[in-house]
C-alpha positions as CSV (number, residue, x, y, z in Angstrom):
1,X,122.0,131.1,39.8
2,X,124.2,132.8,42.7
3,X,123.4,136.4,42.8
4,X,120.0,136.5,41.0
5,X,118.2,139.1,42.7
6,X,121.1,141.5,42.8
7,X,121.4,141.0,39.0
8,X,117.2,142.1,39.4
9,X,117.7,144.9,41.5
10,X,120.5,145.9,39.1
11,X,117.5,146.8,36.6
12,X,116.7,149.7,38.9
13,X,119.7,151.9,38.2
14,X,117.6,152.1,34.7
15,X,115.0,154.0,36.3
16,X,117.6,156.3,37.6
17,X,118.9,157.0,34.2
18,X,115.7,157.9,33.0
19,X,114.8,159.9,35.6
20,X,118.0,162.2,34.7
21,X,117.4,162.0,31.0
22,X,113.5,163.5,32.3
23,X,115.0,166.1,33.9
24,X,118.2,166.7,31.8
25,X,120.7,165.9,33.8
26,X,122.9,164.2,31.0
27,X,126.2,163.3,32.8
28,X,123.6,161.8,35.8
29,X,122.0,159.6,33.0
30,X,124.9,158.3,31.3
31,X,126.6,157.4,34.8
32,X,123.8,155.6,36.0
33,X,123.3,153.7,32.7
34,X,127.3,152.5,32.7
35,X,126.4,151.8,36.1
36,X,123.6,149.5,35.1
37,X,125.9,148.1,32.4
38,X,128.8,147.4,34.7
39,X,126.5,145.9,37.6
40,X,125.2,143.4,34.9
41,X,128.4,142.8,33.8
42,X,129.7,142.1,37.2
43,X,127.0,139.7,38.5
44,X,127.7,137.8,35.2
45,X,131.1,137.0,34.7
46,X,132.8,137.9,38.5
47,X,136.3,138.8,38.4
48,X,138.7,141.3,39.5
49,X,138.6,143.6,36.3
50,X,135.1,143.5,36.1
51,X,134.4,143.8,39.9
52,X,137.1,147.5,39.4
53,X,135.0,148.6,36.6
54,X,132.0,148.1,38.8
55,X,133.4,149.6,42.1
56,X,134.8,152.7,39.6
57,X,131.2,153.7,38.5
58,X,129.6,153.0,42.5
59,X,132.2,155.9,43.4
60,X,131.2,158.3,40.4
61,X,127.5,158.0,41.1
62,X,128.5,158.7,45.1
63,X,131.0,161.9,43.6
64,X,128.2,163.2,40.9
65,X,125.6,162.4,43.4
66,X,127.0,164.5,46.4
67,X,127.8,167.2,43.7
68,X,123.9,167.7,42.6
69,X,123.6,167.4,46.4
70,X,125.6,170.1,47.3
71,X,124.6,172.4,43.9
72,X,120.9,172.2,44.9
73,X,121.0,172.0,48.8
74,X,119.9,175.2,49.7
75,X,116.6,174.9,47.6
76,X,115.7,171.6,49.0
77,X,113.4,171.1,51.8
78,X,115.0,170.3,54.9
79,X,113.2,166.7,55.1
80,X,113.7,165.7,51.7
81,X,118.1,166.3,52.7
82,X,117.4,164.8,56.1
83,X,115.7,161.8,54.0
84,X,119.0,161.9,51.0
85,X,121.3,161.8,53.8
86,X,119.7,158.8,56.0
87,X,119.6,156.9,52.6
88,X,123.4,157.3,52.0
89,X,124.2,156.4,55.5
90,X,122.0,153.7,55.5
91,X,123.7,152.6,52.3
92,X,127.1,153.1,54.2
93,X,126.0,151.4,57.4
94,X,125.3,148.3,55.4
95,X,128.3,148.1,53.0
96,X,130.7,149.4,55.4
97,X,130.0,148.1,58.7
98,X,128.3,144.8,57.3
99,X,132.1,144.4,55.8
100,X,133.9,144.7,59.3
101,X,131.1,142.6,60.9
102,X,130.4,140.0,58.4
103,X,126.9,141.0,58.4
104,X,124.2,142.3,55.6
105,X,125.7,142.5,52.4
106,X,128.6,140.1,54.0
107,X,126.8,137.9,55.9
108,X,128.1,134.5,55.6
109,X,124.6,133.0,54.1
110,X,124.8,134.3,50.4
111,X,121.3,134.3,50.3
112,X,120.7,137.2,53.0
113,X,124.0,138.9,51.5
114,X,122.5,138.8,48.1
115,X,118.8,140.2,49.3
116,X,121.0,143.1,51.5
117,X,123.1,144.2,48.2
118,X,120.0,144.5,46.6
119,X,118.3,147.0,49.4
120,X,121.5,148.1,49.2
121,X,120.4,148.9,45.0
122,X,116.9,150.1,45.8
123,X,117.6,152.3,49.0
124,X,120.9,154.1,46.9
125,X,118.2,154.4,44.1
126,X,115.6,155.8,46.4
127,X,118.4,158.6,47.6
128,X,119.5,159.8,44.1
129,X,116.0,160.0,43.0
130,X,115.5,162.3,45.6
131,X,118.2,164.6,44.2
132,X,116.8,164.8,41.3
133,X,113.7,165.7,42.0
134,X,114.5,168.0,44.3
């Protein structure tokens, strides 16, 4: 099955939500979990209303996620935001730029696309973890 390990990796945004239900950060939680829901949904029946739903919850987490950024900035330690911020530029880089170039999460060999998005799943993970705990 095409898109296997980013349907995996999908299984990570779980951890996210729990993390935020942990630290009561309801709104966090419930994003992440639609976000789980809709990634799943997406890498199982691929179309343009699914792929919409999916983008539309990718953009809240990003929007909720530089909120609690910005809310708890001046408390966190200076590495842990340099570390937040190299994750979402990193996450940028490879979305963004791989789509102009055709490379990482595009890349032309579906195989090397697919194992991108998912570092794309764990490093994105990785960075809102951070805020949390922070």
């Amino acid at each position: 099955m095409e898109g296997k390990i980013t349907l995996l990796s999908s299984f990570i945004f779980l951890t996210n939500s729990f993390i935020a239900a942990h630290f009561n950060y309801v709104l966090y939680s419930v994003l992440f979990f639609i976000l789980f829901l809709t990634s799943i949904l997406f890498r199982l029946n691929k179309n343009m209303f699914t792929y919409a739903l999916d983008k539309l919850f990718v953009y809240a987490i990003i929007l909720y996620g530089g909120y609690m950024f910005y809310m708890k900035y001046p408390s966190i330690h200076t590495l842990i935001s340099l570390l937040i911020v190299s994750t979402f530029l990193s996450v940028i880089f490879m979305y963004e730029y791989g789509y102009v170039t055709k490379q990482y999460c595009f890349d032309n060999d579906s195989v090397l696309s697919e194992t991108y998005h998912a570092l794309l799943h764990v490093i994105s993970s990785f960075g809102h973890t951070l805020i949390m705990i922070s």
